[in-house]
C-alpha positions in Angstrom: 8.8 -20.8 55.3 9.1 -20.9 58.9 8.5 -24.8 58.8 11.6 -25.1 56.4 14.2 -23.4 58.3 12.8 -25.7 61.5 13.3 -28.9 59.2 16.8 -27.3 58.0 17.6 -26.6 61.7 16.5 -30.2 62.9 18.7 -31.8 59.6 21.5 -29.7 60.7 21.2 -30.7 64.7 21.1 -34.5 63.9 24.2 -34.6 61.6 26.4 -32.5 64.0 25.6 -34.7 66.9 26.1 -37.7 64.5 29.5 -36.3 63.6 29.9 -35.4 67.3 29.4 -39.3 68.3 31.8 -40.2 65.5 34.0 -38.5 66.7 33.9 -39.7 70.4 34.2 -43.3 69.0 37.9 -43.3 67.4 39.5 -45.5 69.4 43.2 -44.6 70.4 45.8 -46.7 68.4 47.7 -49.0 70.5 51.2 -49.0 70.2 51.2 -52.3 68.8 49.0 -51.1 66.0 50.8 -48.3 65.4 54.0 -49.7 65.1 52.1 -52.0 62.4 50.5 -48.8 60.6 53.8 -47.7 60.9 55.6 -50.7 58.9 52.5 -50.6 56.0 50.1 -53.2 57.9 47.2 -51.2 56.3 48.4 -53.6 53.3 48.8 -56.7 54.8 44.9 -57.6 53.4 46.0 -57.2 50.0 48.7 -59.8 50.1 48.6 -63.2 48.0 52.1 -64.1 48.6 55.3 -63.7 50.2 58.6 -65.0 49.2 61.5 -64.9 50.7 65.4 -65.6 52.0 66.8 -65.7 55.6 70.3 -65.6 55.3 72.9 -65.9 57.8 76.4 -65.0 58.1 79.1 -65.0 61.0 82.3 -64.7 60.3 82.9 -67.0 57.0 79.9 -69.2 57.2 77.0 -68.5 55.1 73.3 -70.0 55.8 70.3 -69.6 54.3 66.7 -71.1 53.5 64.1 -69.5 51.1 60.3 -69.5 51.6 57.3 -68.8 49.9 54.2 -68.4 51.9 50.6 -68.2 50.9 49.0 -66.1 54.1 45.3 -66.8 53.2 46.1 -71.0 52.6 49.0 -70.9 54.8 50.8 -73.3 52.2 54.1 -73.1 52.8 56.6 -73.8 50.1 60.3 -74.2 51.4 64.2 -75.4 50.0 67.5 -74.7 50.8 70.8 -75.2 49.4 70.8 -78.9 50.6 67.1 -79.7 50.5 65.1 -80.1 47.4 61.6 -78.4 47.8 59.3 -79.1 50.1 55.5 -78.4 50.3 53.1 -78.1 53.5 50.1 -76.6 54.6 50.4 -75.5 58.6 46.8 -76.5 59.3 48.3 -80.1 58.2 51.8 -80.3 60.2 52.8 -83.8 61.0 56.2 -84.9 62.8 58.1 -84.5 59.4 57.8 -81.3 58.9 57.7 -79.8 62.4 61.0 -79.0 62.4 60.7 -77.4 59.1 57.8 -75.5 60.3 59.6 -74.1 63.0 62.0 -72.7 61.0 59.3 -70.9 59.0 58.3 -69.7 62.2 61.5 -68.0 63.0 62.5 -66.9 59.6 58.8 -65.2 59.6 58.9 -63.6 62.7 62.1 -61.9 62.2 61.2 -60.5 58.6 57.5 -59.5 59.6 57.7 -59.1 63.3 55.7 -55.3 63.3 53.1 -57.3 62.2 53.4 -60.1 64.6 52.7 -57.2 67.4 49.3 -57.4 66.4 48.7 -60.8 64.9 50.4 -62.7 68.3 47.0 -63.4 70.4 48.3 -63.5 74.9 51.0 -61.2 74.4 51.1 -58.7 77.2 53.1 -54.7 76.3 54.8 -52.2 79.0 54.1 -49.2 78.8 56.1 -47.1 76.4 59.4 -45.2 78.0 62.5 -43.4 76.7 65.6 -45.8 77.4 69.1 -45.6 75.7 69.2 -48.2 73.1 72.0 -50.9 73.6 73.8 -50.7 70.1 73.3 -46.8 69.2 73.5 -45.8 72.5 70.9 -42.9 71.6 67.7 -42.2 73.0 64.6 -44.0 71.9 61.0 -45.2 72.9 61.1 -48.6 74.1 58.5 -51.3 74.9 58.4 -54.7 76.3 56.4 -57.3 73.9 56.5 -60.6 76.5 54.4 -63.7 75.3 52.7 -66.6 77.9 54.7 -69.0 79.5 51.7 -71.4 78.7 50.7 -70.0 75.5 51.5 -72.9 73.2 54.0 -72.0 70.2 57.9 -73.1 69.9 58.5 -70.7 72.9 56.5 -69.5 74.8 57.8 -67.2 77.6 60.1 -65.4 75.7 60.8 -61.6 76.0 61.6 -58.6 73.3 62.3 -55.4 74.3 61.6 -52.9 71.5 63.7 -50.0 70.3 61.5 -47.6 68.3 61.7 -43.9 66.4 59.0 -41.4 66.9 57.9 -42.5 63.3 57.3 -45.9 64.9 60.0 -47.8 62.7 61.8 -50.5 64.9 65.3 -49.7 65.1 66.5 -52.2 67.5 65.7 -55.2 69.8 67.3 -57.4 72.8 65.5 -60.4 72.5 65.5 -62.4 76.3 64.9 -66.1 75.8 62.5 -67.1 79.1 61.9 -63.4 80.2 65.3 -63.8 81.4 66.8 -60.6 82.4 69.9 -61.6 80.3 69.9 -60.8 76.8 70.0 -63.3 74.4 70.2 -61.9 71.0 70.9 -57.6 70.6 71.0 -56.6 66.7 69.9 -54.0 64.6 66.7 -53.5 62.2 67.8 -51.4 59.0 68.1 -50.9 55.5 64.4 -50.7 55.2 63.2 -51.3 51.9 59.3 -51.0 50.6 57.6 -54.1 48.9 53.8 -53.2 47.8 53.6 -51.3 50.6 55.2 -53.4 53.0 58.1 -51.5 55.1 60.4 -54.2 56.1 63.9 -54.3 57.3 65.8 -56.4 55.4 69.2 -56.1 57.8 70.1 -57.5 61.2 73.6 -56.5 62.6 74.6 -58.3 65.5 77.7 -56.6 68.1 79.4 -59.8 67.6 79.5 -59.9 63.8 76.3 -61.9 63.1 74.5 -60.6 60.6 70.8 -61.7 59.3 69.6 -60.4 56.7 67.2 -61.1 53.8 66.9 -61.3 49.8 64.7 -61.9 47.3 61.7 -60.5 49.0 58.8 -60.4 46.7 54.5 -59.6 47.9 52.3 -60.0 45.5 49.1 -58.7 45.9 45.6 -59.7 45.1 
């Protein structure tokens, strides 16, 4: 008898101070990732396809291109009102459709930029303080997301400060072209909607009356 409580006592020994190492091992979430968490990265795996419209109005001038993207190919499928549509892979990118991938770029990286946080390889973060948002003028956690100057991409060097609730949901943004201290571009993110999963603002209000914004949004998972 005595050698079963010692075999019970030895099981129960091992597995606490397994559970105890466990334990010790969660890494702390950046704030990068938790942003993404935050936004439903946790289902970014599952995701087949994303399509798409980046549209753009300013006063009485409409704009707007429509993608649909294949994440795990990275074909690319793109039209417009003017263009008929157009087919590329971005392994594959020659000088004709450069200019065309940049725009995929852009459109992108405004729709899923919680997600860029942690896809973006070179980027560097501040750390987290409360400042005073510049459209709401209310208090907020903010973070500086600055990429390389010689990091490669359409352009690199570029600066974002982000504007973010406790629940980790962007709010708003001053993007600073070069790191420059100026802002380029201050606008909202809002009217979050949920796609498979996927928490996305699909509204950009801009103090000047620019407005981005995007439709026909569909993921398709695996």
């Amino acid at each position: 008898m005595k050698n079963v409580f010692l075999i019970i006592a030895i099981a129960l020994f091992v597995s606490c101070k397994q559970a105890s190492k466990n334990i010790t091992e969660v890494k702390e979430l950046s704030v990068a990732e938790k942003i993404a968490n935050a936004h439903g990265y946790e289902h970014w795996k599952n995701v087949s396809k994303i399509e798409f419209t980046f549209n753009v109005d300013r006063d009485s001038s409409h704009t707007e291109r429509s993608w649909i993207w294949k994440p795990k190919s990275n074909d690319v499928s793109f039209w417009s009102k003017k263009d008929s549509i157009i087919y590329y892979n971005r392994g594959q990118i020659d000088s004709a459709k450069i200019n065309i991938d940049k725009s995929f770029i852009n459109d992108k990286f405004w729709l899923l930029v919680p997600f860029q946080l942690v896809w973006d390889n070179g980027t560097s973060f501040s750390e987290p303080i409360i400042s005073e948002a510049p459209i709401s003028k209310t208090k907020m956690n903010k973070v500086t997301l600055t990429y390389p100057s010689d990091g490669g991409g359409y352009t690199p060097g570029d600066a974002y400060d982000l504007y973010y609730g406790d629940d980790f949901l962007i709010k708003e943004w001053v993007f600073r072209r070069g790191n420059n201290e100026k802002p380029s571009i201050v606008n909202t993110f809002e009217n979050y909607k949920i796609y498979n999963g996927l928490k996305l603002a699909t509204e950009h209000k801009m103090a000047n009356g620019m407005n981005i914004h995007f439709t026909n949004i569909k993921v398709t998972l695996e």
